[in-house]
MDAnalysis code that builds the backbone (N, CA, C; Angstrom):
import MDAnalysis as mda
import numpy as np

u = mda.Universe.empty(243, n_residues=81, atom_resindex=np.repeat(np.arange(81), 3), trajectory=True)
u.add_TopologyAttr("name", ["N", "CA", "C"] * 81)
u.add_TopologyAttr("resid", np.arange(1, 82))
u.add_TopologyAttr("resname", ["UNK", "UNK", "UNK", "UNK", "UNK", "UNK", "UNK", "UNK", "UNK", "UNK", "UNK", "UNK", "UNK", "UNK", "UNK", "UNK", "UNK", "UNK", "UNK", "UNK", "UNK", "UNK", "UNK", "UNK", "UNK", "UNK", "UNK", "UNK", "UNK", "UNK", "UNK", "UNK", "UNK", "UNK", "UNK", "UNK", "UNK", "UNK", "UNK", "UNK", "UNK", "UNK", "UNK", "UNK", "UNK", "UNK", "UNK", "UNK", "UNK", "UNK", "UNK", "UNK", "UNK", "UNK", "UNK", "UNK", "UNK", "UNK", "UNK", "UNK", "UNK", "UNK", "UNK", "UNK", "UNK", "UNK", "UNK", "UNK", "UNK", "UNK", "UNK", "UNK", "UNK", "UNK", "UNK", "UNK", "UNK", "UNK", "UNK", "UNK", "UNK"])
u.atoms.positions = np.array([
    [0.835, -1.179, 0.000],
    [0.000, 0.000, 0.000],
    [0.880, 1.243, 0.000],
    [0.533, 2.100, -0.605],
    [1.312, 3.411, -0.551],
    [0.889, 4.447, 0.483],
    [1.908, 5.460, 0.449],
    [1.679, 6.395, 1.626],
    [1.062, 7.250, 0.929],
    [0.232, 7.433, 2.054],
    [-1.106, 8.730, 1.629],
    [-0.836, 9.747, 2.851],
    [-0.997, 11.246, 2.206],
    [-0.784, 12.215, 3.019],
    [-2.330, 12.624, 2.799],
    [-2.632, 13.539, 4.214],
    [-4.041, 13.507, 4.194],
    [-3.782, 15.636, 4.134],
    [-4.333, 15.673, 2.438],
    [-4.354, 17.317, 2.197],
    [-5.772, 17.728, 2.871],
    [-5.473, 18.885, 3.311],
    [-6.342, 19.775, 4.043],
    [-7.486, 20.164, 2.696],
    [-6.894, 20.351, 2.185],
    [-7.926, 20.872, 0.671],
    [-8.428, 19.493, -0.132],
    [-7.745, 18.846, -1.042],
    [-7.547, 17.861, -1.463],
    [-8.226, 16.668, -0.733],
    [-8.286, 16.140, 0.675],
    [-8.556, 14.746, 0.691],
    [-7.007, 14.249, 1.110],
    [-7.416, 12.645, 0.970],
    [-6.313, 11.797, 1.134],
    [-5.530, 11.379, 0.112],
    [-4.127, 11.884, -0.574],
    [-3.664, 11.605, -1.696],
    [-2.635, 10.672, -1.739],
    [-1.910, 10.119, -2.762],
    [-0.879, 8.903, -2.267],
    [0.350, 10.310, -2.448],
    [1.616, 9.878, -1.659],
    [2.950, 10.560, -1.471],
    [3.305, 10.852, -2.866],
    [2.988, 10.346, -3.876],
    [3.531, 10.858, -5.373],
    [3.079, 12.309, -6.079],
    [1.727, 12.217, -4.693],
    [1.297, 13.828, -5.395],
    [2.368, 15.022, -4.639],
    [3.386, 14.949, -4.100],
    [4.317, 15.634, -3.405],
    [5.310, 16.054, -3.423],
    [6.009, 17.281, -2.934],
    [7.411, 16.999, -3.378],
    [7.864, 17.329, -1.727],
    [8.447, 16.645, -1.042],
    [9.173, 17.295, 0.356],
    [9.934, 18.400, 0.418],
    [9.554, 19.401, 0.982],
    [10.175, 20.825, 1.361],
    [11.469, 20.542, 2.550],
    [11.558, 19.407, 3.150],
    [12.033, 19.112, 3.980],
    [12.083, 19.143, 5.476],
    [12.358, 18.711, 6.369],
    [12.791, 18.797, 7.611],
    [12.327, 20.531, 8.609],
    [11.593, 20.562, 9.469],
    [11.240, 21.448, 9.951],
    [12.041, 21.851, 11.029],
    [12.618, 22.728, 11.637],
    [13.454, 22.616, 12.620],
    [12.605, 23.140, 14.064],
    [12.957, 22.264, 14.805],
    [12.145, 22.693, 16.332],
    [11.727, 23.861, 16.520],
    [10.357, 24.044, 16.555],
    [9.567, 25.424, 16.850],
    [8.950, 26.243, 16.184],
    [9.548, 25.165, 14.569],
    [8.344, 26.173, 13.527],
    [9.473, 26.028, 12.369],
    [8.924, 27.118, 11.982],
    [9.735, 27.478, 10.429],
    [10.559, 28.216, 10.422],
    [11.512, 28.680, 11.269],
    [12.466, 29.330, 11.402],
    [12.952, 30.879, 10.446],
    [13.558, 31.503, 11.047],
    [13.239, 33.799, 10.179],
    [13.305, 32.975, 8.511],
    [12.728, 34.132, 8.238],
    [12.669, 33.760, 7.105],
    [13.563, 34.762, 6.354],
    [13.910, 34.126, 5.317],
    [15.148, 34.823, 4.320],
    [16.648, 34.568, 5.060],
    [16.609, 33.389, 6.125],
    [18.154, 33.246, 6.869],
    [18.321, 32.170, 5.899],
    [19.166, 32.135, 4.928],
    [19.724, 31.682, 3.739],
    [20.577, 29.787, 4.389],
    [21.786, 30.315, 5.324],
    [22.307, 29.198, 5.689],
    [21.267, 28.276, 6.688],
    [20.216, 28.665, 7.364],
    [19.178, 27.955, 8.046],
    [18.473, 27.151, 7.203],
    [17.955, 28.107, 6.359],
    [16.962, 27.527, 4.583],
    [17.649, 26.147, 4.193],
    [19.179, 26.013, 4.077],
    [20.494, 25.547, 3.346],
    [20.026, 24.057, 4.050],
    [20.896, 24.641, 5.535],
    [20.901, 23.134, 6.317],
    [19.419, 22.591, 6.320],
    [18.220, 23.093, 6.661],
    [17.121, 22.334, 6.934],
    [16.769, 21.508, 5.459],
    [16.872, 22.074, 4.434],
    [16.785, 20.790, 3.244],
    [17.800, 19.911, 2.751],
    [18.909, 20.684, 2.895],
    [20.346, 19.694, 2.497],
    [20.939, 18.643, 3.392],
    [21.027, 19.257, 5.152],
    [21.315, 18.496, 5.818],
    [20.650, 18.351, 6.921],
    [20.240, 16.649, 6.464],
    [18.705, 16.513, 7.196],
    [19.377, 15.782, 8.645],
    [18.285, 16.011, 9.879],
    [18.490, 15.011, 11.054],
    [17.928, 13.460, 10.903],
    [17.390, 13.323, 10.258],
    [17.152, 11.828, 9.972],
    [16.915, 10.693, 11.679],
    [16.140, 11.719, 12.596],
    [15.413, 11.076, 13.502],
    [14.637, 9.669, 13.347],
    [14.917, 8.963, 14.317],
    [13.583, 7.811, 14.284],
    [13.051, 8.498, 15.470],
    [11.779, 8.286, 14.648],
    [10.701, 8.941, 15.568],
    [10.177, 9.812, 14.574],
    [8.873, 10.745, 15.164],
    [8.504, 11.857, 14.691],
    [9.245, 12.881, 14.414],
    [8.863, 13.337, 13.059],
    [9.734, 14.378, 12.313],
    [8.516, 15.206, 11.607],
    [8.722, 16.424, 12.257],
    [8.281, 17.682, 11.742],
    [8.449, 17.923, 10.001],
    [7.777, 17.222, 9.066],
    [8.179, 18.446, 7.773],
    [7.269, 18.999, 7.117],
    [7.757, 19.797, 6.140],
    [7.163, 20.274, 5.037],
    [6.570, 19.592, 3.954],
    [5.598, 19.622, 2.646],
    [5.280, 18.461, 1.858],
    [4.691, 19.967, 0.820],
    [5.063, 19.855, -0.345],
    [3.994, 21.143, -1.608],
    [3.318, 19.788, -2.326],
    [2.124, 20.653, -2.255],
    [1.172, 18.952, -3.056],
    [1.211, 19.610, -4.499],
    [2.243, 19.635, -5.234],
    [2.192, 19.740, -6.593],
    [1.132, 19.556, -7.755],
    [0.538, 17.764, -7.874],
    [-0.248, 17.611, -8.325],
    [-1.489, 17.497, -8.022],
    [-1.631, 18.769, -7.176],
    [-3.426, 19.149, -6.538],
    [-3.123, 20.183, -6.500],
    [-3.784, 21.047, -5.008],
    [-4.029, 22.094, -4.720],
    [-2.901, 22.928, -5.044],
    [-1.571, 22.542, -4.834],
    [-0.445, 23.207, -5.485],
    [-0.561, 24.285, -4.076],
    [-0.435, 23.652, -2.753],
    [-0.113, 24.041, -1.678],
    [0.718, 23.772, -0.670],
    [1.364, 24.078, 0.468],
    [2.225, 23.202, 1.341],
    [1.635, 23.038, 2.216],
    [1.639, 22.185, 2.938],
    [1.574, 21.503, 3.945],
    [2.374, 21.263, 5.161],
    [2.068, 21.373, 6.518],
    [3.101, 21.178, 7.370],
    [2.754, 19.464, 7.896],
    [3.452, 18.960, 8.341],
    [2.699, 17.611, 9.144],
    [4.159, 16.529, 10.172],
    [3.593, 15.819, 10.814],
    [4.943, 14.808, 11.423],
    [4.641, 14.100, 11.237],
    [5.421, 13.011, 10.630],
    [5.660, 12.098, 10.050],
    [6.815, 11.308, 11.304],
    [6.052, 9.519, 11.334],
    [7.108, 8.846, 12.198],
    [8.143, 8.156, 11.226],
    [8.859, 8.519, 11.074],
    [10.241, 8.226, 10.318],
    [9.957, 6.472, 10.059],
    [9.518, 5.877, 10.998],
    [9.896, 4.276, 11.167],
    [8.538, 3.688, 10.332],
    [7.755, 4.168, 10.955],
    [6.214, 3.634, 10.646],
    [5.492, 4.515, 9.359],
    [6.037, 5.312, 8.780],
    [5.333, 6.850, 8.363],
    [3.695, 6.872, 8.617],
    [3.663, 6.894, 9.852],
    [2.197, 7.114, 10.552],
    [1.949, 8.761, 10.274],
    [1.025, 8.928, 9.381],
    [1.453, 11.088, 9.760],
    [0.357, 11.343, 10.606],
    [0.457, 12.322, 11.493],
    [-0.485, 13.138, 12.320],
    [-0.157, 14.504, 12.244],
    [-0.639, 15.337, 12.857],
    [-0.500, 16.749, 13.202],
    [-0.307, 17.351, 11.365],
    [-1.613, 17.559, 11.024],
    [-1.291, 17.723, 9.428],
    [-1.845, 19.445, 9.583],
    [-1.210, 20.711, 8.804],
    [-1.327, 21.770, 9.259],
    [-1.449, 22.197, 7.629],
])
């Protein structure tokens, strides 16, 4: 079975409608326009087991982002924003 992210607009779509924005860093989305913050949070990821905060743009739908956590091990997602 494939992974389905559940869009706020959209419904429940499979992970192919997506592209990952990446890795959220503790507490939100961190200033915006800090270039080397931007850098590390998509290039160099923490790669937690466990719940992980990220980003998701549903490309082939609403053509919106999404925030949500995802359990690294299980990809159970909850907290979908």
């Amino acid at each position: 079975m494939a992974l389905m992210f559940p869009c706020p607009q959209c419904g429940s779509r499979p992970f192919t409608e997506f592209w990952c924005g990446g890795e959220l860093p503790d507490g939100g989305h961190g200033a915006a326009g800090d270039i080397e913050a931007d850098y590390a949070r998509v290039w160099l990821k923490r790669n937690v087991c466990g719940d992980q905060p990220e980003r998701w743009f549903h490309h082939a739908g609403c053509r919106r982002w999404i925030s949500l956590t995802r359990h690294t091990v299980t990809n159970l997602i909850h907290d979908v924003v």
